[in-house]
N, C-alpha and C positions, 0 to 999 in steps of 0.2 A: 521328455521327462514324464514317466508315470506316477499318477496316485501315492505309489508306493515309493518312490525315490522322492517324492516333496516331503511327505510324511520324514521319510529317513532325514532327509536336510533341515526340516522344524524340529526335530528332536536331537540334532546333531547340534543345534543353534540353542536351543535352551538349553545343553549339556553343558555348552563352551559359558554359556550366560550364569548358569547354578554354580559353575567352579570358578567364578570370578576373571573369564580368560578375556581377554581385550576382543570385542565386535566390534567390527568396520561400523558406517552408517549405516551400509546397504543391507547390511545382517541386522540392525537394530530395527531396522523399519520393516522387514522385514516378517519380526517376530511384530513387532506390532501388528500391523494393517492382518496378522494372520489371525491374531485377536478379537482382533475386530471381528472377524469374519466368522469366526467361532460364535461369539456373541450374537450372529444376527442367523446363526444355523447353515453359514457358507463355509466353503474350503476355498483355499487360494490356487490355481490351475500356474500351469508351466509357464504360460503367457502372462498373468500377473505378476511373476517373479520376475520373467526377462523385460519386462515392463519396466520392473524397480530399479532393476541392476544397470538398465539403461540410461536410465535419470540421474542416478545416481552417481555415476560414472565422469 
């Protein structure tokens, strides 16, 4: 997964979030923890996503 394809999947996730569409957990923590990560000057890499998706599963 590149840069560019996390990017397209956080903006794919805040679309479905701003149009009121129903997010799993794993898409909700998701947009969080990316939050976070914004706030501290970090991006979220491929491996903290399959991370989430792992756990959360």
């Amino acid at each position: 997964m590149t840069n560019q394809d996390i990017m397209e999947m956080i903006q794919e996730l805040k679309r479905k979030r701003a149009s009121e569409e129903e997010l799993t957990a794993c898409e909700l923590t998701i947009l969080d923890i990316n939050n976070i990560a914004k706030s501290q000057n970090m991006k979220l890499t491929d491996r903290d996503i399959n991370f989430i998706k792992f756990w959360m599963e």
